[in-house]
PDB file as gemmi writes it, atoms N, CA and C in Angstrom:
CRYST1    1.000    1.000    1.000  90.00  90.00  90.00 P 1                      
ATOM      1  N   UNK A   1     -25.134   2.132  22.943  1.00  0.00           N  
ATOM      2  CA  UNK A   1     -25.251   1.333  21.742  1.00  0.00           C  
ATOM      3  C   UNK A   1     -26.295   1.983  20.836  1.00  0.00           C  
ATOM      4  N   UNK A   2     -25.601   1.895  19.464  1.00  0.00           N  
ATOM      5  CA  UNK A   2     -27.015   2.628  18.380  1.00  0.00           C  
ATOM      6  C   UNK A   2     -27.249   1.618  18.082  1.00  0.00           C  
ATOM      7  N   UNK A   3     -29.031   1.759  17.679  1.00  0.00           N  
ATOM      8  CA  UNK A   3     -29.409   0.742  16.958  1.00  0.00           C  
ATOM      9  C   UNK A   3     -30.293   1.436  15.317  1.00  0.00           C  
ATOM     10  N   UNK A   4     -30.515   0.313  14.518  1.00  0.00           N  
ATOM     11  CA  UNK A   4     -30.673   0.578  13.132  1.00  0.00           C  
ATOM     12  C   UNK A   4     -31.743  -0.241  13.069  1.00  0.00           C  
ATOM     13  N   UNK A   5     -32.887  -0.082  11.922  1.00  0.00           N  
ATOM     14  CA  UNK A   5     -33.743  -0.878  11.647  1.00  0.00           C  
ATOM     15  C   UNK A   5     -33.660  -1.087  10.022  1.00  0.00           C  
ATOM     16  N   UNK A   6     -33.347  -2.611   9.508  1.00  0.00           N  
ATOM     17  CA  UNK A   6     -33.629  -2.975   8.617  1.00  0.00           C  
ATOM     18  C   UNK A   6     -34.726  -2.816   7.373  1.00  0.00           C  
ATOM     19  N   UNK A   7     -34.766  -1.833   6.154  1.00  0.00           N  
ATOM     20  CA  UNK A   7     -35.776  -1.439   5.563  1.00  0.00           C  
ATOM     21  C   UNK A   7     -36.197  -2.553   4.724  1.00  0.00           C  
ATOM     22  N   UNK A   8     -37.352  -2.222   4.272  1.00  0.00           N  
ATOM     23  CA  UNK A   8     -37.888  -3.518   3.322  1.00  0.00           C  
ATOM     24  C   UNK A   8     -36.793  -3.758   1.904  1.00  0.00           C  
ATOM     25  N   UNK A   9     -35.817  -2.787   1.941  1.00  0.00           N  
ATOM     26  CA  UNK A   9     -35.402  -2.934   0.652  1.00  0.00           C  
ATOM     27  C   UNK A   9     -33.723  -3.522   1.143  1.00  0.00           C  
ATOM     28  N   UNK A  10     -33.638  -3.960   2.584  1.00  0.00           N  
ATOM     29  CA  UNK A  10     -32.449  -4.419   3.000  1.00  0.00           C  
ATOM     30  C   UNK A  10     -31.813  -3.676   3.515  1.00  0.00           C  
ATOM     31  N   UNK A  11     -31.706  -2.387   3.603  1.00  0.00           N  
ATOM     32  CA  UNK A  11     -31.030  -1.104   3.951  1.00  0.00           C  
ATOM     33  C   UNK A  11     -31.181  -0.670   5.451  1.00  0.00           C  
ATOM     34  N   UNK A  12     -30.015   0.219   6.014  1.00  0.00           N  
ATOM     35  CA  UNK A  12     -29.930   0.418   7.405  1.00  0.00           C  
ATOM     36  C   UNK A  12     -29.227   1.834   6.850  1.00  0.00           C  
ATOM     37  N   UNK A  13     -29.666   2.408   7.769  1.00  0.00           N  
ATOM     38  CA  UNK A  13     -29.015   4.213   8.213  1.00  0.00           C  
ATOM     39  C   UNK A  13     -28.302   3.895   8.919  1.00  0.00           C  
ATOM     40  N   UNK A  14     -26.952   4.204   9.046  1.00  0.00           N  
ATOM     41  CA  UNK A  14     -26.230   4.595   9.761  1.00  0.00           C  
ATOM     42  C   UNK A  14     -26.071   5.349  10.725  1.00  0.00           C  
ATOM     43  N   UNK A  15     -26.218   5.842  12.152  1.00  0.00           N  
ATOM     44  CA  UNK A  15     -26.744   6.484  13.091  1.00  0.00           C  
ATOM     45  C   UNK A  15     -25.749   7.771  12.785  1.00  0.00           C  
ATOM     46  N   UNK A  16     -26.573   9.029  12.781  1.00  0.00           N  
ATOM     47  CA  UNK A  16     -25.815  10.321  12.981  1.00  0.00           C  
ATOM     48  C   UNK A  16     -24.376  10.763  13.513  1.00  0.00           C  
ATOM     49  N   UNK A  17     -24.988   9.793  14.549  1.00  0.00           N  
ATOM     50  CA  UNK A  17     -23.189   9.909  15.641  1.00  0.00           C  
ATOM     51  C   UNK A  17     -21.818   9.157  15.202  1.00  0.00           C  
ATOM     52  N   UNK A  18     -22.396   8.163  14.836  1.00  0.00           N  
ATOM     53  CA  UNK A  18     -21.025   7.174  14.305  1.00  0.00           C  
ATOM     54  C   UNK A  18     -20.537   7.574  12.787  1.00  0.00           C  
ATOM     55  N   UNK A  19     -21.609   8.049  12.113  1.00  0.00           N  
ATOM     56  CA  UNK A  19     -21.205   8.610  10.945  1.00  0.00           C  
ATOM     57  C   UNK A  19     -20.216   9.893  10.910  1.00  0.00           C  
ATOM     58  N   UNK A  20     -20.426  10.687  12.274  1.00  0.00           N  
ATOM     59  CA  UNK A  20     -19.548  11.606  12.504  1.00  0.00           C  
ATOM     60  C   UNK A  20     -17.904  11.217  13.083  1.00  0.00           C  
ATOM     61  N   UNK A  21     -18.399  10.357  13.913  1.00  0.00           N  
ATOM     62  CA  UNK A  21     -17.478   9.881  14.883  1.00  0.00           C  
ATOM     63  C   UNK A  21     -16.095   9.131  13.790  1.00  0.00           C  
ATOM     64  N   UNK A  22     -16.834   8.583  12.510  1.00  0.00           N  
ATOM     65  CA  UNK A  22     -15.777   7.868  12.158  1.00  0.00           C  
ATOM     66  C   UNK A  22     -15.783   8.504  10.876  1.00  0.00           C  
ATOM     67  N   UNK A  23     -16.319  10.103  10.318  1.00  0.00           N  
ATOM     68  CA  UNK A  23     -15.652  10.930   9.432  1.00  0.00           C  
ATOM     69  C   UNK A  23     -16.421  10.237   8.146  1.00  0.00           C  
ATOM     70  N   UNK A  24     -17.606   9.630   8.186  1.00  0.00           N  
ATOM     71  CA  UNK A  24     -18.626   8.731   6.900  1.00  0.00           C  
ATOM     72  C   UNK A  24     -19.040   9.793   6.221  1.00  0.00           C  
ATOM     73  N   UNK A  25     -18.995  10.195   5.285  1.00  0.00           N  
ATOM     74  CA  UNK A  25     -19.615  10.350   4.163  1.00  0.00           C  
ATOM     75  C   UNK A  25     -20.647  10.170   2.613  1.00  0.00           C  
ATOM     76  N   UNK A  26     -21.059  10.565   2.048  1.00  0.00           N  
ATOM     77  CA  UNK A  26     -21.784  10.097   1.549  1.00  0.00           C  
ATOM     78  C   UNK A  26     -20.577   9.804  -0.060  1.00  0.00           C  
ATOM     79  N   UNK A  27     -21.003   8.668  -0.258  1.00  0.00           N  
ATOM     80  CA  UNK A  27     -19.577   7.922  -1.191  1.00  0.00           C  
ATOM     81  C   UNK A  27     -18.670   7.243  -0.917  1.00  0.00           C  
ATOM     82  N   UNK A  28     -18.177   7.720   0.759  1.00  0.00           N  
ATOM     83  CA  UNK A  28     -17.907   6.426   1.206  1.00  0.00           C  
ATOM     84  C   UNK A  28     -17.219   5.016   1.243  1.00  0.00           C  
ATOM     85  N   UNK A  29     -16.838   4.365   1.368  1.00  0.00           N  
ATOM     86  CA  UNK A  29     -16.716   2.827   1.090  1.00  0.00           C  
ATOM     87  C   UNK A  29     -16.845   2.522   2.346  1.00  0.00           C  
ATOM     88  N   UNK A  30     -17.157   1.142   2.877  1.00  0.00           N  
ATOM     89  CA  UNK A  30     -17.144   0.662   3.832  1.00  0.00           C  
ATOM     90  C   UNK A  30     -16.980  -0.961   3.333  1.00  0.00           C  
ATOM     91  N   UNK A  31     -16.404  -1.540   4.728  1.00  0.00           N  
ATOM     92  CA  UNK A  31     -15.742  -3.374   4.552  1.00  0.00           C  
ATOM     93  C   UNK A  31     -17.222  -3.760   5.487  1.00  0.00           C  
ATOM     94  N   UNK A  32     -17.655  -4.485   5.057  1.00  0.00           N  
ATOM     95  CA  UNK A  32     -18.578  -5.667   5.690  1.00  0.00           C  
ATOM     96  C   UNK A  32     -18.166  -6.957   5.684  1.00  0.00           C  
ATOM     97  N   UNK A  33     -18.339  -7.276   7.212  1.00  0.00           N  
ATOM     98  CA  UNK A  33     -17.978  -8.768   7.135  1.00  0.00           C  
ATOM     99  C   UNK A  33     -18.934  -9.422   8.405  1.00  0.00           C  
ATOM    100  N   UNK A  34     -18.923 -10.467   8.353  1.00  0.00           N  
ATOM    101  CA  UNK A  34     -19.847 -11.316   9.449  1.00  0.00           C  
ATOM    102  C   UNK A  34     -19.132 -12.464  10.037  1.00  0.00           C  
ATOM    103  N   UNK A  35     -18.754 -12.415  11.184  1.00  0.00           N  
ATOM    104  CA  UNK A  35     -18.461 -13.983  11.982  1.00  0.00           C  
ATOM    105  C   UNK A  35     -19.490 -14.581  12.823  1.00  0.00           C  
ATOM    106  N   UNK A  36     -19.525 -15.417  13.494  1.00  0.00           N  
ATOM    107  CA  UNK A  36     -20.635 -15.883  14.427  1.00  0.00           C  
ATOM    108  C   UNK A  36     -21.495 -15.102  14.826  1.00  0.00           C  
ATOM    109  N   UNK A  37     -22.271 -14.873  14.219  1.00  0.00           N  
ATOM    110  CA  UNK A  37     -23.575 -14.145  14.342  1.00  0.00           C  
ATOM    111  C   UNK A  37     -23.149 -12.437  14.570  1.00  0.00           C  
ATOM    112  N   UNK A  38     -22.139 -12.140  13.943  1.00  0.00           N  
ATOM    113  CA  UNK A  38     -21.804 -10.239  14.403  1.00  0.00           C  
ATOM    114  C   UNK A  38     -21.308  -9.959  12.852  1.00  0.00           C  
ATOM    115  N   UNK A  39     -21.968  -8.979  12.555  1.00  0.00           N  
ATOM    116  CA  UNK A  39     -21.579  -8.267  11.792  1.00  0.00           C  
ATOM    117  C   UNK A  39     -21.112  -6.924  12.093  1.00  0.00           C  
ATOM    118  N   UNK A  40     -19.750  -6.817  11.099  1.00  0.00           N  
ATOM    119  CA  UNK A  40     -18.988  -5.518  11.198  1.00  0.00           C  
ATOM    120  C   UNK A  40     -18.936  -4.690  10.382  1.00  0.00           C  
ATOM    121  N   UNK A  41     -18.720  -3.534  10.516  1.00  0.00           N  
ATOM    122  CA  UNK A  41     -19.017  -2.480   9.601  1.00  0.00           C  
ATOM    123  C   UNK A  41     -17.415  -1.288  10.011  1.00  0.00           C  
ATOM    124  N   UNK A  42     -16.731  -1.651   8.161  1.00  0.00           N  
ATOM    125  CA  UNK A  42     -15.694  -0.272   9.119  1.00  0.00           C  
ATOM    126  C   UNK A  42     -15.905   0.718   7.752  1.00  0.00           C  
ATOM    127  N   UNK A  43     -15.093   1.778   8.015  1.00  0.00           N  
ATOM    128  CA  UNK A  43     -14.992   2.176   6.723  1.00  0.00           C  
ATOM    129  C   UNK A  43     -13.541   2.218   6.313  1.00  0.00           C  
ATOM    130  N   UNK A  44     -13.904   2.109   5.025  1.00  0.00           N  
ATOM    131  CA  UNK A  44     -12.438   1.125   3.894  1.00  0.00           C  
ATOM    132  C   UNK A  44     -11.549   2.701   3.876  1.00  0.00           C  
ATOM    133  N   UNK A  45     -10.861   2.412   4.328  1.00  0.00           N  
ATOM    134  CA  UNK A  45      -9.244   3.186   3.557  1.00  0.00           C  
ATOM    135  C   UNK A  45      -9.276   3.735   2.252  1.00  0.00           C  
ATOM    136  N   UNK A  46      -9.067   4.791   1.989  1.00  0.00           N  
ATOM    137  CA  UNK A  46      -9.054   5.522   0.307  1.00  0.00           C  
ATOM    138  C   UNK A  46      -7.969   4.948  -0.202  1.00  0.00           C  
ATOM    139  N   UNK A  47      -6.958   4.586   0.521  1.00  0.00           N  
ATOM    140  CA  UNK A  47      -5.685   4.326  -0.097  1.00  0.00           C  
ATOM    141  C   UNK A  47      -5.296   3.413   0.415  1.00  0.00           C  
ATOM    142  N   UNK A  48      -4.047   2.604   0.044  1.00  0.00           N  
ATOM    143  CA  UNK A  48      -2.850   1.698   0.713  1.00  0.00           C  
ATOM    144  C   UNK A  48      -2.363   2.999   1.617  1.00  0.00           C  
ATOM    145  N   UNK A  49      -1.757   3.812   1.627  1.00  0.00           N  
ATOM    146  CA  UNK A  49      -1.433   4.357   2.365  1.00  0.00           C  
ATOM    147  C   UNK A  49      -2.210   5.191   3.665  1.00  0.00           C  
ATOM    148  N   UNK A  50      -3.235   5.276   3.748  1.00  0.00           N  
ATOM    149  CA  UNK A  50      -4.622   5.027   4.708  1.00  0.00           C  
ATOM    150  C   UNK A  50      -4.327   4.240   5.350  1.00  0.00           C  
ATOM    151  N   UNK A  51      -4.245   3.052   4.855  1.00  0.00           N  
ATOM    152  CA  UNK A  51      -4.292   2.167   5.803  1.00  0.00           C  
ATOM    153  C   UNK A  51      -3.421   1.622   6.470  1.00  0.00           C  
ATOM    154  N   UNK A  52      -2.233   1.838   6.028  1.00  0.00           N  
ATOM    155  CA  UNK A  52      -0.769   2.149   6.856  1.00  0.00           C  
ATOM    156  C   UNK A  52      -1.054   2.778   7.709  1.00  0.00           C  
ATOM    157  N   UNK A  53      -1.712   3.972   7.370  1.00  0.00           N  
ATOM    158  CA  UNK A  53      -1.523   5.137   8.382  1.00  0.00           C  
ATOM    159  C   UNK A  53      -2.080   4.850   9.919  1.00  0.00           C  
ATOM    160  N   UNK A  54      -3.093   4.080   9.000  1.00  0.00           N  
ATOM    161  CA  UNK A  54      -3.924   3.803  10.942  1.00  0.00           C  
ATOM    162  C   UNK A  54      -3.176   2.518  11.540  1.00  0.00           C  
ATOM    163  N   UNK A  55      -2.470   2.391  11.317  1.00  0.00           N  
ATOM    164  CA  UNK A  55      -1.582   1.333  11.712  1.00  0.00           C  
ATOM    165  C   UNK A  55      -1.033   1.547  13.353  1.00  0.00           C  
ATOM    166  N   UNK A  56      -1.265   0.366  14.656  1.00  0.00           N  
ATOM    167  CA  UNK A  56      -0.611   1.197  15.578  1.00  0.00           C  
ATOM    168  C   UNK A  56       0.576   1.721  15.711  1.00  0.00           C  
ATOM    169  N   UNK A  57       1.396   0.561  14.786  1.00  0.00           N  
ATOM    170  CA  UNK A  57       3.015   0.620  14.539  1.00  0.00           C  
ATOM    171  C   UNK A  57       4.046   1.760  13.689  1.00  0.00           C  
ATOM    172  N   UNK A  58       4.926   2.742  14.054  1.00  0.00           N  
ATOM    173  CA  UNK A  58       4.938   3.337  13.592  1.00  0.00           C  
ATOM    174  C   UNK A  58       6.851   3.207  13.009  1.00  0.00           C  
ATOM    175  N   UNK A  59       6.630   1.117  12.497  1.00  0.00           N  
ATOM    176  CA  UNK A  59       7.772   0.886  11.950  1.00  0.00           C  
ATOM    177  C   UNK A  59       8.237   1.214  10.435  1.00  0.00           C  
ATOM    178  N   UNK A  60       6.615   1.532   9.832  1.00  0.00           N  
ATOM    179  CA  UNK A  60       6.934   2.009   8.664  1.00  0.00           C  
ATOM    180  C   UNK A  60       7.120   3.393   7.618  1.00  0.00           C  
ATOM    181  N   UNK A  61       7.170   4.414   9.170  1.00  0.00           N  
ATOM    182  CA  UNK A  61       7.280   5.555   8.775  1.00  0.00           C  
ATOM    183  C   UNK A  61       8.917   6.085   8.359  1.00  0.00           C  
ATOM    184  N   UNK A  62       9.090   7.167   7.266  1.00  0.00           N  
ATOM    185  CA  UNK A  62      10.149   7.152   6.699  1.00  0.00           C  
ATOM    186  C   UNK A  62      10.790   6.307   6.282  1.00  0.00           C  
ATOM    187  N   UNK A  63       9.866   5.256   5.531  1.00  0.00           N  
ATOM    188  CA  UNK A  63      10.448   4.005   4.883  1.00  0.00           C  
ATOM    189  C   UNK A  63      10.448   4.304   3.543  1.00  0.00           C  
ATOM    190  N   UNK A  64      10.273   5.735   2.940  1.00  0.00           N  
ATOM    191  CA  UNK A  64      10.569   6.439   1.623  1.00  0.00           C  
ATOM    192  C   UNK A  64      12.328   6.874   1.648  1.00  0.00           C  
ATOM    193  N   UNK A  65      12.397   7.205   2.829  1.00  0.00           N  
ATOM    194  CA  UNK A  65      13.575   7.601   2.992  1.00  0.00           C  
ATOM    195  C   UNK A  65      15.052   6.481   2.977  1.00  0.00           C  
ATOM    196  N   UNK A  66      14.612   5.999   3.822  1.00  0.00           N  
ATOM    197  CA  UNK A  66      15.286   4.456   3.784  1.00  0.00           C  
ATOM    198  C   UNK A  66      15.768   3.776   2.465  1.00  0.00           C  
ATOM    199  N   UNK A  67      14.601   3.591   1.561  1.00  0.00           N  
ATOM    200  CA  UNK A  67      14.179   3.103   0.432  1.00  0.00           C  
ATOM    201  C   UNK A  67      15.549   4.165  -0.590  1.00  0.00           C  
ATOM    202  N   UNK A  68      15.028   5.149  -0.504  1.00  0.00           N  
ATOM    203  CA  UNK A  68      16.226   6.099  -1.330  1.00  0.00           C  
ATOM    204  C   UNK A  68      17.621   5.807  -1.129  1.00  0.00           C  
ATOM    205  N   UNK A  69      18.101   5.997   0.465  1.00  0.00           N  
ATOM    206  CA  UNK A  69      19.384   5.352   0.726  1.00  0.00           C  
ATOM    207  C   UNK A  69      19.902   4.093   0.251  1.00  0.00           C  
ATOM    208  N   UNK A  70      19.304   3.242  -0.163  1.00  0.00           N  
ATOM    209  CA  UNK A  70      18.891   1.895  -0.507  1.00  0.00           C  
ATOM    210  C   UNK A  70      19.943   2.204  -2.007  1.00  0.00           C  
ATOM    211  N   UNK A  71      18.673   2.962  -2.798  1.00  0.00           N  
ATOM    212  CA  UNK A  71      18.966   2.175  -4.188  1.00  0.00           C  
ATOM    213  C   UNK A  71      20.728   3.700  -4.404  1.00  0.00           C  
ATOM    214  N   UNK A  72      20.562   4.523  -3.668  1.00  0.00           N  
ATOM    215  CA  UNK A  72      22.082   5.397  -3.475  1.00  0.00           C  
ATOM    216  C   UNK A  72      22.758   4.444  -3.571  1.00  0.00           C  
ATOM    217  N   UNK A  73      23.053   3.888  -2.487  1.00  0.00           N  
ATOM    218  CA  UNK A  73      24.212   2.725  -2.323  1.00  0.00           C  
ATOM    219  C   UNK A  73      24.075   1.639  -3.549  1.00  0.00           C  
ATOM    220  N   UNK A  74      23.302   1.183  -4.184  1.00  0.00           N  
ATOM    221  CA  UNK A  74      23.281   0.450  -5.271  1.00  0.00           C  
ATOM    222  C   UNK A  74      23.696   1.424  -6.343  1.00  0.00           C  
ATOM    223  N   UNK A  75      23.452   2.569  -6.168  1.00  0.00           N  
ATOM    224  CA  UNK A  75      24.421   3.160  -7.715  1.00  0.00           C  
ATOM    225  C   UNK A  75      25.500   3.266  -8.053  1.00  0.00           C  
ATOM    226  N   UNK A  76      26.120   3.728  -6.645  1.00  0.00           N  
ATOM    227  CA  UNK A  76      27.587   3.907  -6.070  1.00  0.00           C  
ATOM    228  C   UNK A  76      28.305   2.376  -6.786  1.00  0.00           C  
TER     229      UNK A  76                                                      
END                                                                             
């Protein structure tokens, strides 16, 4: 477990390792949220399609393709 210390100005470093581990950068975005006493920290998706991507499901891949066949048959 890393731990962080709260600066007087509210601020926490992010530990070296997890910043690597999960590809953080400086610019960044990250989602904060808090439930019963835990706060989470991820980092935000650049895109809608990011966040598909990390998806475990991989029902929506080649759904460009699909989509094309789609509006084919509607021209026809």
């Amino acid at each position: 477990m890393s731990r962080a210390k709260l600066s007087s100005k509210s601020q926490i470093v992010l530990p070296a390792s997890i910043r690597r581990q999960l590809n953080i950068n400086p610019g960044d975005k990250l989602e904060i949220t808090a439930e019963n006493n835990v706060i989470m920290i991820r980092k935000s998706p650049q895109s809608a399609l990011d966040a598909l991507d990390s998806c475990s499901s991989d029902s929506w891949h080649n759904y460009a393709e699909e989509l094309d066949n789609e509006r084919d048959q509607w021209k026809a």
